[in-house]
N, C-alpha and C positions, 0 to 999 in steps of 0.2 A: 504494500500500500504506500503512495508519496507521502511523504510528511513534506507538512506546508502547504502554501497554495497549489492548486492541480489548474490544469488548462479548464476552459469555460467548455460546459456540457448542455447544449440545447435542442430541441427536438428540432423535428424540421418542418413540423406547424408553426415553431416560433415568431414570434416577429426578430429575437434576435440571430435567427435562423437567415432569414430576408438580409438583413443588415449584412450578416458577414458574407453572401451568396450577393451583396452590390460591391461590396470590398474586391472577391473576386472578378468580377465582370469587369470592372475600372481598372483593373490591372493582366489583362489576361487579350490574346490575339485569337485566341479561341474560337469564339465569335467568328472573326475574320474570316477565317481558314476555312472555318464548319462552312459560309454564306459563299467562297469561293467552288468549295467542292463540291455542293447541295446546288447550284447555280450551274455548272455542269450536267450533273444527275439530270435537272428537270429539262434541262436544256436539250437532251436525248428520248424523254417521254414520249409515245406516242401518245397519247391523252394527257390532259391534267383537267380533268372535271373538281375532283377534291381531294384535299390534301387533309391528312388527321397532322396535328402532331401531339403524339401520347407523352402528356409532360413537359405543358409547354412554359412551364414556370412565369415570367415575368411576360412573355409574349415579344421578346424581340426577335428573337428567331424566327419566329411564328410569322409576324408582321413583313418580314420579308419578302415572303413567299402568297402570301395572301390574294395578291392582284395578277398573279400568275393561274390560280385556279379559279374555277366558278364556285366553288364552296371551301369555307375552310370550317375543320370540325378541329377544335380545343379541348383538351382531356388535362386539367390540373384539380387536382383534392384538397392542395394550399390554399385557403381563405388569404391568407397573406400579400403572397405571391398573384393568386386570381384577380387581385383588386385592380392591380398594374396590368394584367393579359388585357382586363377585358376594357382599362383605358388605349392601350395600344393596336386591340387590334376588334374595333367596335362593327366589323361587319361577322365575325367568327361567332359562330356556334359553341358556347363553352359550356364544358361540361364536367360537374365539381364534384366526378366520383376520381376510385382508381383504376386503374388498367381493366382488372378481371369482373368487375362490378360497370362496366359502362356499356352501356347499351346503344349499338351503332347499327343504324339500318339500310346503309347506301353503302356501296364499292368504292374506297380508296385508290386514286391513282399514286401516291405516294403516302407514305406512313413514315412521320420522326418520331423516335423515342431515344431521346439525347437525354447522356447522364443520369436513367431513372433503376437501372438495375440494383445500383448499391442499394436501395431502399428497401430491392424484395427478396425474399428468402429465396435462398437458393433453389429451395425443393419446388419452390412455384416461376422458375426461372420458364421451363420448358413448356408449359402449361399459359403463361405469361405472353410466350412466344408463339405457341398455335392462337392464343386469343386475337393478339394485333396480325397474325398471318390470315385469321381468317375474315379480315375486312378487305383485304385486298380484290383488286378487279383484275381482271385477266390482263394481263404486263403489266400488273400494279409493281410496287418494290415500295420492300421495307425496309428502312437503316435505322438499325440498332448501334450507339455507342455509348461506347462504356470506357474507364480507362485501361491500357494497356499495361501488363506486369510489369514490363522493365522502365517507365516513369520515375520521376524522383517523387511524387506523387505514392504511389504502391511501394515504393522501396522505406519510404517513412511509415506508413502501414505495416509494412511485414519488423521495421526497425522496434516499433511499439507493443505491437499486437498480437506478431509472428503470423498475421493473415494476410494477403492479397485479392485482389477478385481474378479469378482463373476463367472468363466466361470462355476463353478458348478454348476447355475442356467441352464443351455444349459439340464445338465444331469436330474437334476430335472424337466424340462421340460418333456422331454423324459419318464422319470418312472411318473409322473402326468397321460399322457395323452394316455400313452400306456401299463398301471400296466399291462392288463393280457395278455402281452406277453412280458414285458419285465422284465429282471433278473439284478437286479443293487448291485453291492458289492464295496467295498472301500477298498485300498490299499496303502502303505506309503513311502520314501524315504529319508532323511537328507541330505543337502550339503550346506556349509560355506561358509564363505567370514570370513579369517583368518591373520591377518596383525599386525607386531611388530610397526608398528610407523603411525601417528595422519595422516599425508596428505595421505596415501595411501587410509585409512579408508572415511577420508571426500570426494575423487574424488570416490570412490565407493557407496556413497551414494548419493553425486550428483550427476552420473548416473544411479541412480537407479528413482530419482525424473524425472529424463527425460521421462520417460517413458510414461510422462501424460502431454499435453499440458499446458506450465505454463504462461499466458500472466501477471500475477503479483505474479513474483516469492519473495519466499520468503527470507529473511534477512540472508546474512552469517555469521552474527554472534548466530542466532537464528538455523542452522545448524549445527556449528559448538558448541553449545552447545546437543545439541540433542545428534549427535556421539557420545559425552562424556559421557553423561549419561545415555544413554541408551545400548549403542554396547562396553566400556570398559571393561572389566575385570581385576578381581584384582592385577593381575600380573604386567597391563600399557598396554596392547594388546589389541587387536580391534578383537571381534567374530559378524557377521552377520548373520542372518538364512536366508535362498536364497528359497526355493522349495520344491514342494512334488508332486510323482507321481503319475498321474491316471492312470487307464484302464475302459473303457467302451466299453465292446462287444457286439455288434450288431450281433447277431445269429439270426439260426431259432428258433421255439419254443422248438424244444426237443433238441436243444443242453445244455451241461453242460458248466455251465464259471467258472471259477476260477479267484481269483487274491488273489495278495500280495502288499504289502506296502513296499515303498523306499524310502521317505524323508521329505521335504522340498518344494516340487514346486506342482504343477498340469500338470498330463501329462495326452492325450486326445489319446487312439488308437484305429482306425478303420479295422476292418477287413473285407474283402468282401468273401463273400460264394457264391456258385454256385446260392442261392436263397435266399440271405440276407446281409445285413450289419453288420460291427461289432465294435461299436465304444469304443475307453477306453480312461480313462481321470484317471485322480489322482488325490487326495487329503486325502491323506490315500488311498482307489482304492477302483472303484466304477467300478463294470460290467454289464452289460447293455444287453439284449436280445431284439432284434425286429427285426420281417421280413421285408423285401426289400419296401412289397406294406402297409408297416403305412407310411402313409405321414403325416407331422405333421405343423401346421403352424408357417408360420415365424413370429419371434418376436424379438422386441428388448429387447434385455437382459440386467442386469442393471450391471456398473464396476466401 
């Protein structure tokens, strides 16, 4: 147990949840990179009727993309966070459940679910993942990101906690158990968390440890050394590595996949075919081939 003060422990209903998740975003390229590569993506749609994005926190992401489709549907459970979506993106359909509890009745041309896996158990990872797969329209896609293992982000997690999020286990599941139909590649993306001065740095890294239930959180001054020495640079600035993208497509068998690499995190995108799914995930980029009828069992995956 720390003796002394321990880092701040808040839910992610909080308001001061909100506060430290604006700290992040004010310092973070994130954003950028996600609106560069998502900007691509739709850019190759054959449709965009409607866009979900499941978890659409603050709604800037969201609001990007908005005038690109004829419907946008918003899925945030944050009261906090919702207050901001639904100033930002006042023509959006929002809707103030969670993933598995939300009731969607039209076909997605694309699906985001950016940054929301920390949140859910692991055993309802896959479960999670057929819900948002099964809104999709036929060459719908879904990208899932999450952060990637080797981040200075999960490497402070595993430093604290001895945990990581492993959703690449999901994919390898997937190519284990369905090698001769499916087609798995990897693909990459960078984005920062970039800060001139020390408290900006510590309230984004004790936001980052939020991410994993902490009932004996650790010592602030044992965080507060860590930042130092680990995310400094030479200059006196504070650099963080945040992400990297996946892709996993779920095709038929004789389709071709592709992918590339974008950063820093793990992103997870599903595609739906007239006669298959297409899922992509990142961590470098991984693509993924299997038809609709491999069902595969559930499992709890480890993070």
């Amino acid at each position: 147990m720390a003796k002394g003060p321990t880092i701040a422990v808040y839910d992610s209903q909080s308001r001061e949840y909100h506060l430290a998740f604006q700290i992040f975003l004010d310092h973070t390229d994130q954003k950028l990179q996600a609106q560069k590569w998502l900007t691509a993506l739709i850019d190759g749609l054959p449709s965009r009727g409607v866009f979900i994005d499941a978890g659409a926190g603050n709604g800037k992401v969201t609001a990007w993309f908005t005038e690109r489709f004829g419907q946008t549907i918003a899925i945030e459970p944050n009261a906090s966070l919702r207050r901001e979506l639904e100033g930002a993106c006042p023509t959006a359909e929002v809707i103030p459940e969670k993933i598995l509890d939300a009731k969607i009745r039209v076909a997605a041309d694309l699906i985001l679910c950016s940054h929301v896996f920390y949140y859910i158990d692991a055993a309802e990872w896959r479960p999670t993942l057929e819900r948002l797969a099964s809104w999709l329209s036929s060459g719908g896609v879904l990208v899932l990101v999450t952060q990637n293992h080797g981040t200075d982000c999960m490497r402070m997690l595993e430093h604290f906690f001895g945990r990581r999020f492993l959703v690449s286990s999901l994919a390898r599941q997937f190519e284990e158990e369905c090698a001769s139909v499916y087609q798995v590649l990897v693909e990459t993306v960078a984005a920062y968390v970039e800060t001139s001065d020390f408290p900006s740095a510590y309230a984004v890294a004790e936001f980052m440890l939020n991410l994993l239930p902490m009932p004996d959180p650790p010592a602030r001054h044992a965080m507060e050394e860590y930042v130092r020495a680990r995310f400094q640079c030479s200059d006196g600035s504070f650099q963080i590595s945040l992400f990297r993208f996946w892709t996993i497509e779920l095709n038929s068998r004789t389709s071709q996949s592709l992918v590339k690499s974008i950063g820093a995190s793990n992103n997870l995108i599903l595609r739906r075919e007239s006669c298959a799914l297409t899922l992509l995930g990142c961590c470098g980029y991984q693509r993924l081939t299997i038809p609709a009828v491999c069902r595969l069992p559930l499992r709890k995956y480890p993070c």
